[in-house]
RORO-611022 format. One line per 3 residues: number of its first residue (from 1); their letters; for each residue x, y, z of N, C-alpha, C. Coordinates in steps of 0.02 Angstrom, whole numbers, plus 50000, padded with zeros to 5 digits. Each point is the difference from the previous one (the first is absolute). Layout:
N
NUM) a) X/Y/Z/X/Y/Z/X/Y/Z  ...
This chain:
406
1) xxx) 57578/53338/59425/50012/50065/49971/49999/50055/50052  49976/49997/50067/50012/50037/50047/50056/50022/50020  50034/49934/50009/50074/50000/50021/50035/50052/49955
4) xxx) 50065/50036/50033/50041/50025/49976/50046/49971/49949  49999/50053/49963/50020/49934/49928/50087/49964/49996  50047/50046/50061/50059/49977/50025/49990/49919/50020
7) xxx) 49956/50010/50056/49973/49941/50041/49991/49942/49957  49942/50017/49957/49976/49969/49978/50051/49946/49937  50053/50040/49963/50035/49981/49980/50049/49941/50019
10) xxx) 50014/50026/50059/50044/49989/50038/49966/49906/50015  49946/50002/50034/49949/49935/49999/50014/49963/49930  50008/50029/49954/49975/49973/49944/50063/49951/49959
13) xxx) 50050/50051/50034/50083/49974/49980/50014/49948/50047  49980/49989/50061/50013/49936/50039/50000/49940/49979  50018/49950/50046/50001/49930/49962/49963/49966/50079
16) xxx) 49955/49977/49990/49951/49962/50045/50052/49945/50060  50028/49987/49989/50057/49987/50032/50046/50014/50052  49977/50059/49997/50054/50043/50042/49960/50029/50044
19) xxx) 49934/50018/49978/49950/50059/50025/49985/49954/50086  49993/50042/50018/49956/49977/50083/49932/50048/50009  50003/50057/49948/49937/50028/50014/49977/50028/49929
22) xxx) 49935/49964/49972/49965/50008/49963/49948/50054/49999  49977/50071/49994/49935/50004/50006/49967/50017/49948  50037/49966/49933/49952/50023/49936/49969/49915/49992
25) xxx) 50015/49964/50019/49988/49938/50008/50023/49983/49919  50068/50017/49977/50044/49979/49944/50015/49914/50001  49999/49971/50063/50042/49932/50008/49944/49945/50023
28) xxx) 49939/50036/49983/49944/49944/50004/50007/49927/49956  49981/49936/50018/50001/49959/49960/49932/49964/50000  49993/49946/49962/49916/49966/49982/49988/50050/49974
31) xxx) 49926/49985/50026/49932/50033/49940/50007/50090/50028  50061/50020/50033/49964/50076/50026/50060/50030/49950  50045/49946/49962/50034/50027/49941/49964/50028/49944
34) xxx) 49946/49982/49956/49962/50009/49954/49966/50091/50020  49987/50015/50060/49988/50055/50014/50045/50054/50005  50064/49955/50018/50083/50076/49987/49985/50026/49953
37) xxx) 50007/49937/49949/50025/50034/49931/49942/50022/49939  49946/50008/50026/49948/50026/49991/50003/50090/50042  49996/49996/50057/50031/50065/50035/50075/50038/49969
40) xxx) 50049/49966/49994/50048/50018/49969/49991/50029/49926  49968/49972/49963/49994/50014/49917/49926/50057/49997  49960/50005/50052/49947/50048/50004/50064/50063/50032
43) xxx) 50028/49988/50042/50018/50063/50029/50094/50050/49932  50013/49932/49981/50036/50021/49950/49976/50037/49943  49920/49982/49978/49968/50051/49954/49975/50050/50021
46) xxx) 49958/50003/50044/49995/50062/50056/50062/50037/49984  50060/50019/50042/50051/49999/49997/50042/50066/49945  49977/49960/49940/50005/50006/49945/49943/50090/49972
49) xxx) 49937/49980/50002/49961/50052/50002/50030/50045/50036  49995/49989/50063/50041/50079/50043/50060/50004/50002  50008/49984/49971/50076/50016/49966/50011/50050/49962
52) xxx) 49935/49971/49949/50002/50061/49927/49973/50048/50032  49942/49992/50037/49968/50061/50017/50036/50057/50038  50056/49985/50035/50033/50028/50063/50045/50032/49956
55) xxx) 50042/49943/49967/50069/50053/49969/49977/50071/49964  50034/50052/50021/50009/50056/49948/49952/50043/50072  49963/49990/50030/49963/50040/50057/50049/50020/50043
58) xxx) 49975/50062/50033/50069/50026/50039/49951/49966/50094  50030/49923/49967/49996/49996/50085/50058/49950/50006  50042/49978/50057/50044/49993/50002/50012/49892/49992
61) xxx) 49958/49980/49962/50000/49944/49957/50049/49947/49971  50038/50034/49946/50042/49982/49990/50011/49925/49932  50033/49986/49985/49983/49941/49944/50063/49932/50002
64) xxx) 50042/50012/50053/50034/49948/50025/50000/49966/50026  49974/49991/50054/49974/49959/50041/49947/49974/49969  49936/50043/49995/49945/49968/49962/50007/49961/49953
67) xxx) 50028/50017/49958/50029/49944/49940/50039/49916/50025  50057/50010/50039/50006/49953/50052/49943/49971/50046  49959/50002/50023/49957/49981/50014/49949/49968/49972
70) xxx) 49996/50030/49942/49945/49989/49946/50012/49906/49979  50080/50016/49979/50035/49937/49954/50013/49959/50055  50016/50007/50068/50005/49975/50051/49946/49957/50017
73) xxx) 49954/50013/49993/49947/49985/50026/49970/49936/49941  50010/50026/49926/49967/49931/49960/50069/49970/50006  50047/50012/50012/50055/49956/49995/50003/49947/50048
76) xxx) 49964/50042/50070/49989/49920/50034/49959/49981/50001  49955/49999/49972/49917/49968/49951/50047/49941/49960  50043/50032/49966/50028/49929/49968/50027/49956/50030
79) xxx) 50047/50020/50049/50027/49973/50037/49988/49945/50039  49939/50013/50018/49949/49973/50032/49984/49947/49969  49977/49991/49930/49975/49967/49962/50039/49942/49969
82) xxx) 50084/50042/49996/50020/49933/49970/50040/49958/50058  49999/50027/50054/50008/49954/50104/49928/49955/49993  49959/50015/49971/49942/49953/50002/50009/49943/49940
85) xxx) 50028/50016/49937/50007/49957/49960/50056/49944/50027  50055/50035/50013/50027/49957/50013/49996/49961/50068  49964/50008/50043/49991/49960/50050/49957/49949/49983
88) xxx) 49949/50010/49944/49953/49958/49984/50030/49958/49935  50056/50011/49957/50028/49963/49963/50049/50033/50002  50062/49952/50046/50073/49980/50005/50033/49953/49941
91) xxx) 49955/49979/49969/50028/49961/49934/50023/50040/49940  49957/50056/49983/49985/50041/49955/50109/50022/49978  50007/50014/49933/50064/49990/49981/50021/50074/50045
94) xxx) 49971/50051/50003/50041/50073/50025/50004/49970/50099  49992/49976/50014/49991/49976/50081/50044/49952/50008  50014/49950/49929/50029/49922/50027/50067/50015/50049
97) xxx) 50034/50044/49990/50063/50002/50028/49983/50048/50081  49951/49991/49995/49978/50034/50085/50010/49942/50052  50064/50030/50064/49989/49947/50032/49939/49993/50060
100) xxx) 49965/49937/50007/49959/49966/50047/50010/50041/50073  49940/50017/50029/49995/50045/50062/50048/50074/50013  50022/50021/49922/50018/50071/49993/49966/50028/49961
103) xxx) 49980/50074/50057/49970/50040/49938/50034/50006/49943  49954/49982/49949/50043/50035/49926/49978/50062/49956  49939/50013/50016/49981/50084/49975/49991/50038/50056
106) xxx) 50034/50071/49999/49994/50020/50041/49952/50072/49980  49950/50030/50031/49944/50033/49974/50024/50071/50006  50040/50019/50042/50022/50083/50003/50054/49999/49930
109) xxx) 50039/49951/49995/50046/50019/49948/49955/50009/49928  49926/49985/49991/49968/50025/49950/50005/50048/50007  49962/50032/50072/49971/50073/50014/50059/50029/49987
112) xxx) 50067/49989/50001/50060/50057/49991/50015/50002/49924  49999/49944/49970/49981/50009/49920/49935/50038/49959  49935/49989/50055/49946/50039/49955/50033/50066/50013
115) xxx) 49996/50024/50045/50025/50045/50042/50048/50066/49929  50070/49966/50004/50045/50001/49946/49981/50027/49946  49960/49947/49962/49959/50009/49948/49959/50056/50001
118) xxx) 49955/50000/50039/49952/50067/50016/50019/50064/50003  50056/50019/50016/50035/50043/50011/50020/50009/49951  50038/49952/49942/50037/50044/49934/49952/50011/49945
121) xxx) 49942/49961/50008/49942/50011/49960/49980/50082/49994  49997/50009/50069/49968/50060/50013/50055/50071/49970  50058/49984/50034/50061/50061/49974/50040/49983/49949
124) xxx) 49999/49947/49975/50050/49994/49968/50082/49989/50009  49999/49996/50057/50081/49982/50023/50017/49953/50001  50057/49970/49999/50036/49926/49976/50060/49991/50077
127) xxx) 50043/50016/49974/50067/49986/50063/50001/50019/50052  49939/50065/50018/50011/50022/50081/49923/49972/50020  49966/49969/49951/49953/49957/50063/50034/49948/50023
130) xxx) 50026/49945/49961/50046/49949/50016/50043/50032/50067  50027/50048/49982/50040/50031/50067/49948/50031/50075  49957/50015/49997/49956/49996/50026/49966/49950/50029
133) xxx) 49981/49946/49974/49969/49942/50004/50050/49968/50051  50066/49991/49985/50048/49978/50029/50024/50037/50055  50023/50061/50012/49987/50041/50064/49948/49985/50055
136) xxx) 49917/49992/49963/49950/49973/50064/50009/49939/50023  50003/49965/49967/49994/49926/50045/50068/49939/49994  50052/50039/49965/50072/49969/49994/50022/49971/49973
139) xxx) 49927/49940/49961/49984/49950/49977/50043/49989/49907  50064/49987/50032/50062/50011/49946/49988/49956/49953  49963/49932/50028/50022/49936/49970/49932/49987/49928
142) xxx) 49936/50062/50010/49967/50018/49966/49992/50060/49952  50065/50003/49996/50007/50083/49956/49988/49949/49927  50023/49951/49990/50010/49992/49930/49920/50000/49971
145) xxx) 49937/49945/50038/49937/50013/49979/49951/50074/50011  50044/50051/50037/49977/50063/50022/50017/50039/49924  50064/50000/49992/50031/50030/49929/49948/49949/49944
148) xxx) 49988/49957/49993/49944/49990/49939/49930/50021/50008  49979/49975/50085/49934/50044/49979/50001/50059/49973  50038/50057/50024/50001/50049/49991/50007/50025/49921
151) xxx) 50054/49974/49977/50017/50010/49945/49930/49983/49944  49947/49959/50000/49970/49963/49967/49941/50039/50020  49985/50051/50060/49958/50056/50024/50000/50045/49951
154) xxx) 50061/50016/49997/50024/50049/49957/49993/50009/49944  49996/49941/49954/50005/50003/49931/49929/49988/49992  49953/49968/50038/49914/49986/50009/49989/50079/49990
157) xxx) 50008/50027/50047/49993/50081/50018/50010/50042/49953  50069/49982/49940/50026/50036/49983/49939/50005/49907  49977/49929/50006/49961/49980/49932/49929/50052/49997
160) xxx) 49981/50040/50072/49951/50023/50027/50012/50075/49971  50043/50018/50039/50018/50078/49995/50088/49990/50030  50040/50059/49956/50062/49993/50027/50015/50025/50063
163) xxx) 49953/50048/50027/49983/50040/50035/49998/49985/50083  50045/50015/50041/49984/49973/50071/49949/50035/50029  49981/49991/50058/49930/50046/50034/50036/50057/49989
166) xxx) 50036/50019/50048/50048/50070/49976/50010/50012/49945  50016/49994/49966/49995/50036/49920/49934/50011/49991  49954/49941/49997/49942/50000/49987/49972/50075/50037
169) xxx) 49994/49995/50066/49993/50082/50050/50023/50039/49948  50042/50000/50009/50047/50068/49979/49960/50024/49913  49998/49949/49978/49976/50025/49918/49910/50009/49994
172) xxx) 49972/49974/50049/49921/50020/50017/49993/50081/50019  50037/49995/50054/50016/50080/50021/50026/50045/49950  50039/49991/49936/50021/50026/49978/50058/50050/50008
175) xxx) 50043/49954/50052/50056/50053/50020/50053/49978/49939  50037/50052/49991/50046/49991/49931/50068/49960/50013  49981/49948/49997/50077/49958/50031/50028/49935/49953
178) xxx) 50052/50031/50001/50056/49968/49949/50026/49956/50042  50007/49924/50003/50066/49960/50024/50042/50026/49971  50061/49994/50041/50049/50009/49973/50043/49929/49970
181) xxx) 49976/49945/50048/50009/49963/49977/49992/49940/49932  49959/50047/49973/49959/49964/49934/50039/50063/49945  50025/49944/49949/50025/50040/49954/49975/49958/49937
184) xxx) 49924/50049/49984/49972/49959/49960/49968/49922/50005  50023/49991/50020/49983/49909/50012/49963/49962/50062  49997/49977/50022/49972/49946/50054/49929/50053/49986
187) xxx) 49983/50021/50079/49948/50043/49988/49975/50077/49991  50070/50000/49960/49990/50076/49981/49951/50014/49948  49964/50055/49983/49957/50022/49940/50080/49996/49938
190) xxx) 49972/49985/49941/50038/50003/49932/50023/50069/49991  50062/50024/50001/49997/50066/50003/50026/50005/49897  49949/50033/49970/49990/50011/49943/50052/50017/49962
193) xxx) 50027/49987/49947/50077/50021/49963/49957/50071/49948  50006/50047/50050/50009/50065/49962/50031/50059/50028  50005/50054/49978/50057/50048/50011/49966/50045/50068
196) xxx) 50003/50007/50059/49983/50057/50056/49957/50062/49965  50051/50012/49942/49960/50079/49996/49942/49985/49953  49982/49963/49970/49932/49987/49984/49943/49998/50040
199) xxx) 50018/49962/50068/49961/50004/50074/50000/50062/50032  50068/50048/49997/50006/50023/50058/49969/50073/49973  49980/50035/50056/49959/50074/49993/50029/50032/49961
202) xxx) 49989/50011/49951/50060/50066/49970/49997/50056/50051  50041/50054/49979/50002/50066/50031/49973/50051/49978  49940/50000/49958/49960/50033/49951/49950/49973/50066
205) xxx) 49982/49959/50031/49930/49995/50037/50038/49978/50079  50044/50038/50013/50030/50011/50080/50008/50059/50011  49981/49995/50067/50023/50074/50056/50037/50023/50007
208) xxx) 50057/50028/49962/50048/50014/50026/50035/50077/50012  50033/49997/50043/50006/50076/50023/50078/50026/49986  49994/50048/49969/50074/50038/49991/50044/50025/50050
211) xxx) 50034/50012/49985/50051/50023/50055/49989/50070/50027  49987/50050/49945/49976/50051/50033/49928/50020/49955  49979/50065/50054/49953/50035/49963/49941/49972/50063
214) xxx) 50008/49964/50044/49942/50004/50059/49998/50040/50067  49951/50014/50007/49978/50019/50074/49968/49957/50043  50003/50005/50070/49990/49950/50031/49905/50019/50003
217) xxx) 49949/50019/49963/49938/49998/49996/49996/49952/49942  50043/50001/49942/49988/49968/49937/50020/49916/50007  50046/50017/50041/50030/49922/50035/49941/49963/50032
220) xxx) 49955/50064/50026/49960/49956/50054/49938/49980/49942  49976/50053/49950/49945/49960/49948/50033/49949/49986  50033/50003/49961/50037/49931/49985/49986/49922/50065
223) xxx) 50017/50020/50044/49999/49920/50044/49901/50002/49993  49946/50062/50009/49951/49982/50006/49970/49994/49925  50041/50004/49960/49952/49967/49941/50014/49952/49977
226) xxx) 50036/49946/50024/50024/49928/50000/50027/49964/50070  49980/49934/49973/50013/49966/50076/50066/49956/50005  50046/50018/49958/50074/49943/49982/50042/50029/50050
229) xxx) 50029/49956/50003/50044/49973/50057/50049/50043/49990  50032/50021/49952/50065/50043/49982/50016/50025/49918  50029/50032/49986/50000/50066/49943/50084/49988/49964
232) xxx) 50000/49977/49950/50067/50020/49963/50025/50052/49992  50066/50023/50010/49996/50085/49994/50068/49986/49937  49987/50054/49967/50035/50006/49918/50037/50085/50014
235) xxx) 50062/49982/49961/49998/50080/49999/49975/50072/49970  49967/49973/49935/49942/50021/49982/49966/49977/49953  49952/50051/49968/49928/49946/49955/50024/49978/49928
238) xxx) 50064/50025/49998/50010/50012/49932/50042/49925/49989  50070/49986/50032/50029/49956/49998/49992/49961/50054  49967/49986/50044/49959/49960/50052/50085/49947/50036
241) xxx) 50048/50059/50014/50059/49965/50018/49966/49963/50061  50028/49946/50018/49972/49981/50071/50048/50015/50073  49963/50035/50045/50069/50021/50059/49976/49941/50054
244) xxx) 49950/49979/50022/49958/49960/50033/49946/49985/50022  49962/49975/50056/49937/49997/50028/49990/50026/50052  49929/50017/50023/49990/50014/50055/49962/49956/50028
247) xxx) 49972/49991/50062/49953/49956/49992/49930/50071/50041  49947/49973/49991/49949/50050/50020/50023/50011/50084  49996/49949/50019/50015/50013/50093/50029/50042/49999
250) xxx) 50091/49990/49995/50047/50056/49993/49984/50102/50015  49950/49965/49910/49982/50078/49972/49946/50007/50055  49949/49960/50014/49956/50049/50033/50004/50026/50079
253) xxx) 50059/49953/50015/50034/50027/50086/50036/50045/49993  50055/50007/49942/50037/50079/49996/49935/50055/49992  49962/50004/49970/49961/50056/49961/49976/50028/50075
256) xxx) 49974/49943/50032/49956/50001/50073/50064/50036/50061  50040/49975/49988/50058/50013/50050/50027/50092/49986  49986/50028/49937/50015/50037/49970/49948/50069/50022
259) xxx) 49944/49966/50003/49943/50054/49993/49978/49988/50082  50014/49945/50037/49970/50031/50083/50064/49974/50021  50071/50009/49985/50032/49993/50055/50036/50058/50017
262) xxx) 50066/49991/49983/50017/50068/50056/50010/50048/49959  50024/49983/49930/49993/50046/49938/49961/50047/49997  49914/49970/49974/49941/50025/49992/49994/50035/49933
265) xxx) 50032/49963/49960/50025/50030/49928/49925/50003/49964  50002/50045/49969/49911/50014/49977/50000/49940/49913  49944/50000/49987/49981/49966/49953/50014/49990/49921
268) xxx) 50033/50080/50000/50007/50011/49925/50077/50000/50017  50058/49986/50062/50071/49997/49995/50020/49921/49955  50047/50036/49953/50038/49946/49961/50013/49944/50004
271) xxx) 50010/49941/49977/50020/49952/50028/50033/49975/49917  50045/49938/50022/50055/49969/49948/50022/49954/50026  50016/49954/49945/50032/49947/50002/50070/49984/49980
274) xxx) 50039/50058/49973/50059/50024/49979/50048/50040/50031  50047/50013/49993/50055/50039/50040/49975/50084/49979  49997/50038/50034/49996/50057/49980/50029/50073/50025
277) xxx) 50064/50007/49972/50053/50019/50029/49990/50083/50017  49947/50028/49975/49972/50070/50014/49928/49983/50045  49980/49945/50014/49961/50004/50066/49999/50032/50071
280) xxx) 49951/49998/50018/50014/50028/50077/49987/49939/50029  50027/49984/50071/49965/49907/50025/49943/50033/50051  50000/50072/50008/49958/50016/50060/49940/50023/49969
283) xxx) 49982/50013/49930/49934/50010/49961/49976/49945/49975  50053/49936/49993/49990/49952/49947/49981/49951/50020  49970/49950/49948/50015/49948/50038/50012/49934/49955
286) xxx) 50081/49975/50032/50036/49973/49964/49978/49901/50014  49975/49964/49940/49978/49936/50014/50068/49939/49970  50038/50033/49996/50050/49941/49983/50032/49953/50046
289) xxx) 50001/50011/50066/50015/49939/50053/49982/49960/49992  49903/50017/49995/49943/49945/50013/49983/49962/49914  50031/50026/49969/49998/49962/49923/50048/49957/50008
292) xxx) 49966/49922/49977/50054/49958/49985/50047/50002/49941  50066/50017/49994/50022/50034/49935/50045/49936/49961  49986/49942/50023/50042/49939/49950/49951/49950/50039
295) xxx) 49920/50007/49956/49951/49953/49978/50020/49936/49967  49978/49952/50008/50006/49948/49956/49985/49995/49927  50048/49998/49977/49964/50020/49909/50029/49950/49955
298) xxx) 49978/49988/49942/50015/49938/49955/49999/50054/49939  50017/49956/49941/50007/50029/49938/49936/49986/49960  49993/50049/49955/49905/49984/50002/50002/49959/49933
301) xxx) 50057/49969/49984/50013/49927/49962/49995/49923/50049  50002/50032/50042/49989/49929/50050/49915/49955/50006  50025/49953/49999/49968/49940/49988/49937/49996/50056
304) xxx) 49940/49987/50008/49964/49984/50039/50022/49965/50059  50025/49953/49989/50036/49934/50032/50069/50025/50033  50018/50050/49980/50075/50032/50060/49943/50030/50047
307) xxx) 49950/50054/49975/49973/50038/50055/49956/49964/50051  49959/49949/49985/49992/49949/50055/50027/49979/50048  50082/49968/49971/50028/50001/50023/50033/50031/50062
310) xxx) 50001/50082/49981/49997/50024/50070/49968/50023/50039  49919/49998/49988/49979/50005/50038/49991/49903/50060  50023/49949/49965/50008/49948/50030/50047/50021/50045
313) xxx) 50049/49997/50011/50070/49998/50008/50025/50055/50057  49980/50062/49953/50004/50049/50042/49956/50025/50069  49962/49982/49960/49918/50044/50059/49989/50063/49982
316) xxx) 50018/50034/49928/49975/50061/49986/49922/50026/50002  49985/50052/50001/49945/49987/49984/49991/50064/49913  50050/50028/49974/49986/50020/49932/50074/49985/49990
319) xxx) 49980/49998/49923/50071/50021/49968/49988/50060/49957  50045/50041/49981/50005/50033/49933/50031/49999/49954  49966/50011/49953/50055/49991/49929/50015/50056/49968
322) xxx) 50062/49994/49986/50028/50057/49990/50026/49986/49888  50028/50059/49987/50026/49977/49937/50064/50052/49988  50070/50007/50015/50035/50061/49985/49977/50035/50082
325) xxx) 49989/49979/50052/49994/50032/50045/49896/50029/50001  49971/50023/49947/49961/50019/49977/49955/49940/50034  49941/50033/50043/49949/49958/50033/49955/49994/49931
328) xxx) 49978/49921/50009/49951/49981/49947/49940/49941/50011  50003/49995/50068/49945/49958/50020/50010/49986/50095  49960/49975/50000/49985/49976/50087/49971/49915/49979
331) xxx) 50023/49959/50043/49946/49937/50006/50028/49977/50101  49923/49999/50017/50000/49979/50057/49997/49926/50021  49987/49969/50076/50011/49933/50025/49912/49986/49963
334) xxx) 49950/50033/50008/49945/49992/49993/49996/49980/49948  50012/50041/49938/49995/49984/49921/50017/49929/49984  50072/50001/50026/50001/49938/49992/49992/49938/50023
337) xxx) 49954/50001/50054/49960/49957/50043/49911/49979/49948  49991/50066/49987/49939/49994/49970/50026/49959/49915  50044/50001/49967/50008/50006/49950/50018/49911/50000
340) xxx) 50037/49976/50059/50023/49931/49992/49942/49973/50044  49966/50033/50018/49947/49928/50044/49952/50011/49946  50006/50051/49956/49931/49994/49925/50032/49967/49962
343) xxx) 50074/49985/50002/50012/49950/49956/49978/49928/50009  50003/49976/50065/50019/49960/50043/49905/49984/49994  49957/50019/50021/49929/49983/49990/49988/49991/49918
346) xxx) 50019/50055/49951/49984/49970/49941/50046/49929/49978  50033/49980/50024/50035/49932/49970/49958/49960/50055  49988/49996/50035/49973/49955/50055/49912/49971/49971
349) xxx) 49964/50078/49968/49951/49968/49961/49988/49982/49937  50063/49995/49978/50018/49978/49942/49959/50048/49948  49989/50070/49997/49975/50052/49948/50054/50013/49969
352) xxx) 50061/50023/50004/50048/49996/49973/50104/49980/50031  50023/49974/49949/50068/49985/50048/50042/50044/50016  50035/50018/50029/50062/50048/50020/50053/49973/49990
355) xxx) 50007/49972/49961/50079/49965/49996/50035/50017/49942  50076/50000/49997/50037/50030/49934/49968/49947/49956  49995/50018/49938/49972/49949/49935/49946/49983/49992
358) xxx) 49941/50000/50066/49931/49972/50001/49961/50062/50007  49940/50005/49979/49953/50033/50009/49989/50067/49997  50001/50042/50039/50017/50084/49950/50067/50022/50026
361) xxx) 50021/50024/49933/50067/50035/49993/50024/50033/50044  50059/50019/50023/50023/50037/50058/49971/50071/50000  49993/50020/49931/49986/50077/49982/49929/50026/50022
364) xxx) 49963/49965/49970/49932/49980/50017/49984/50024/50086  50038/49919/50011/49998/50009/50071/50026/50076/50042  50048/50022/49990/50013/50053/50017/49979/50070/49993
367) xxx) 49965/50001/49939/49938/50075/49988/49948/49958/50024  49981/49947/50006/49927/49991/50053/50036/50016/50054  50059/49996/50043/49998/49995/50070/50009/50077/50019
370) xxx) 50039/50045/49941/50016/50081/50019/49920/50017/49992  49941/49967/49956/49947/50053/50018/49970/49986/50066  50026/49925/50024/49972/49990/50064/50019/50037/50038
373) xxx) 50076/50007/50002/50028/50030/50076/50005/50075/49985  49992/50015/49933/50056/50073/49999/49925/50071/50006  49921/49956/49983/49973/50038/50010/49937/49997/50026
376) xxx) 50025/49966/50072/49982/49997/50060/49950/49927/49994  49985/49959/49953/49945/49973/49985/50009/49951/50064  50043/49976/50027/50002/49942/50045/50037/50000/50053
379) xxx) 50009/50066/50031/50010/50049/50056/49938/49996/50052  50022/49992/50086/49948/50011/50019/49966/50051/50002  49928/50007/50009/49972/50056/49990/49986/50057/49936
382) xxx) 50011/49958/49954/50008/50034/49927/49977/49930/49943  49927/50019/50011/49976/49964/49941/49977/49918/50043  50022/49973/50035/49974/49948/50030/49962/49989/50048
385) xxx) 49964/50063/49999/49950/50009/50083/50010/49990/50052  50072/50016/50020/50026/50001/50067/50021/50074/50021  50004/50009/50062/50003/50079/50021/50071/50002/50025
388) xxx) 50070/50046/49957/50047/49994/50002/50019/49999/50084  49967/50012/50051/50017/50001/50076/49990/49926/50026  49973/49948/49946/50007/49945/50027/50051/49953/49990
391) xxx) 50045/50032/49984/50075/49975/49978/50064/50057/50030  50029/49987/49986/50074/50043/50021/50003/50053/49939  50020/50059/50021/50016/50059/49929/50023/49991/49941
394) xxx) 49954/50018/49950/50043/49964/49938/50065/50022/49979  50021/49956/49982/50093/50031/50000/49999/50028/49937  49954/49967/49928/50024/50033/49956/49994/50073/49970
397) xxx) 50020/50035/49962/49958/50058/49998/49950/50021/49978  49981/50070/49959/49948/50002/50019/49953/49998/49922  49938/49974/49985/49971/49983/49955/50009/50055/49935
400) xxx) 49990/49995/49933/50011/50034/49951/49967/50075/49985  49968/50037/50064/49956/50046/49990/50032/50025/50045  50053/50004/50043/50025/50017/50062/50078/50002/49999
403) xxx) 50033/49944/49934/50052/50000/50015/50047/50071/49955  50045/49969/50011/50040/50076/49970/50073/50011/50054  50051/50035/49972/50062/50036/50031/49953/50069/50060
406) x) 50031/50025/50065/49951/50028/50006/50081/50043/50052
């Protein structure tokens, strides 16, 4: 375990045969065999422990090699073991066709199979370990038993959690991440058959800012009495037309750029999000560049399962829903991260099912999940004893005592 785990690999994939220099003492034979593979299967569990312990630490570690190494290492424990069987019974039916004074097991081609195996156990990958496997050591004429270990890793692995270490990371941490590649199925969360706007924020409890009627002081309460990422802007409170978004950055580098740059526009000067054809541009200050003005928006009849969708697909991180043009909700990447991995844990402990026809109704499901997401209950930092700075800004808006057209 000293050795570099390249090296060490590298030892481990050999074939005793070829080698002229041993110094793990891999190609021992007699009685100093019983001690390899005793060393080998101690240092493969070892191995194993700092493995878990290491991944996810920011030191520069890693889980590829280690993993290779890991499987490498009991792989030629076996290896080992069945070069001893069959040297000691050549009769035995899996040996009979071995010819007399040729090796017939060869002990690295385990280690490149545990190896194999170990590796898709751990991530979950299928065709580019095989391609991998086959890139290191060339060994063409063994892809076919490389492609079953692996495959048979996989589905062991898969009976466990669907979850590769990476995913696994990624959903401990709680970063909000959608495959895109999972549509619904393999190991995606169940994404629930109900309508978006049941989930999604209405616009009765969002931030949103009109087109006119601000100053760049009121602009600035606004960013300090919430911490969201960006602001819907409507053209006003009454018919909540939607013109677009801003996002907070945007707004709070113009406001800043406005008040100490070369301007020096004082606090109470105007500001808008609209054309305003009796403006001055040298009193004013005009925010429509920095507004994104053709947001991503859906129809606020759309299906849960389209808006997933793009946040799969796309990489959005909100959508809005609109109805007649008329803004009528927000749902972010988060919401629906929180909303399908709470699906995804309650079917897993079998409290209740998420599936069309079984267990609670879509409707159900969907006013439990809007009181989850829509008022704040399962947001970081809101209600779960976490301090919203230990996560990324919450995207959605802002809780029911705060929200409002503004």
């Amino acid at each position: 375990m000293r050795a570099q785990s390249s090296e060490l690999v590298s030892s481990l994939f050999s074939d005793c045969a070829l080698v002229l220099d041993d110094p793990f003492g891999l190609c021992k034979t007699g009685v100093a065999t019983a001690g390899t593979i005793i060393l080998l299967i101690f240092a493969s569990i070892l191995g194993f422990f700092l493995a878990s312990i290491t991944f996810g630490l920011h030191i520069p570690a890693g889980i590829i090699l280690p993993s290779m190494a890991i499987g490498a290492l009991s792989g030629r424990a076996v290896g080992i073991v069945m070069e001893i069987w069959q040297h000691n019974h050549p009769e035995f039916f899996l040996f009979n066709k071995c010819e007399p004074d040729v090796p017939c097991v060869t002990a690295g081609v385990y280690a490149i199979i545990g190896a194999a195996a170990t590796l898709a156990g751990v991530t979950r990958m299928t065709v580019s370990i095989v391609v991998i496997m086959f890139e290191l050591t060339g060994a063409l004429t063994y892809v076919l038993p490389i492609m079953i270990a692996v495959m048979i890793s996989k589905w062991v692995g898969d009976a466990f959690s669907r979850r590769g270490i990476y995913e696994s990371w990624i959903h401990f941490n709680g970063y909000p991440f959608l495959d895109s590649g999972d549509d619904g199925g393999g190991g995606a969360p169940h994404v629930p058959d109900a309508p978006a706007a049941q989930i999604m924020t209405r616009v009765e409890d969002l931030v949103v800012l009109t087109a006119t009627g601000h100053t760049i002081a009121s602009l600035r309460a606004v960013l300090a009495s919430c911490d969201y990422r960006g602001f819907p802007v409507v053209r006003d409170a009454r018919e909540a037309v939607l013109l677009g978004y801003i996002s907070r950055a945007e707004l709070a580098y113009n406001l800043d750029a406005a008040e100490r740059g070369a301007r020096r526009l004082p606090p109470e000067t105007e500001a808008f999000f609209a054309h305003q054809p009796l403006a001055d541009p040298r009193t004013t200050l005009d925010l429509r560049p920095w507004m994104d003005q053709t947001p991503l928006t859906l129809p606020s009849r759309a299906s849960l399962h389209l808006a997933v969708s793009y946040f799969q697909k796309l990489g959005v991180r909100y959508v809005l829903f609109v109805d007649r043009g008329a803004l009528q909700g927000l749902l972010t990447k988060k919401d629906c991260w929180y909303l399908l991995n709470g699906a995804e844990e309650t079917r897993r402990t079998g409290v209740a099912t998420v599936v069309d026809g079984v267990g609670e109704s879509s409707e159900n499901l969907a006013d439990e999940a809007r009181g989850l997401l829509g008022r704040g209950g399962a947001r970081p930092g809101a209600g779960d004893g976490r301090d919203s700075a230990d996560l990324d800004t919450i995207d959605s808006p802002a809780d029911d005592d705060r929200g409002g057209i503004l």
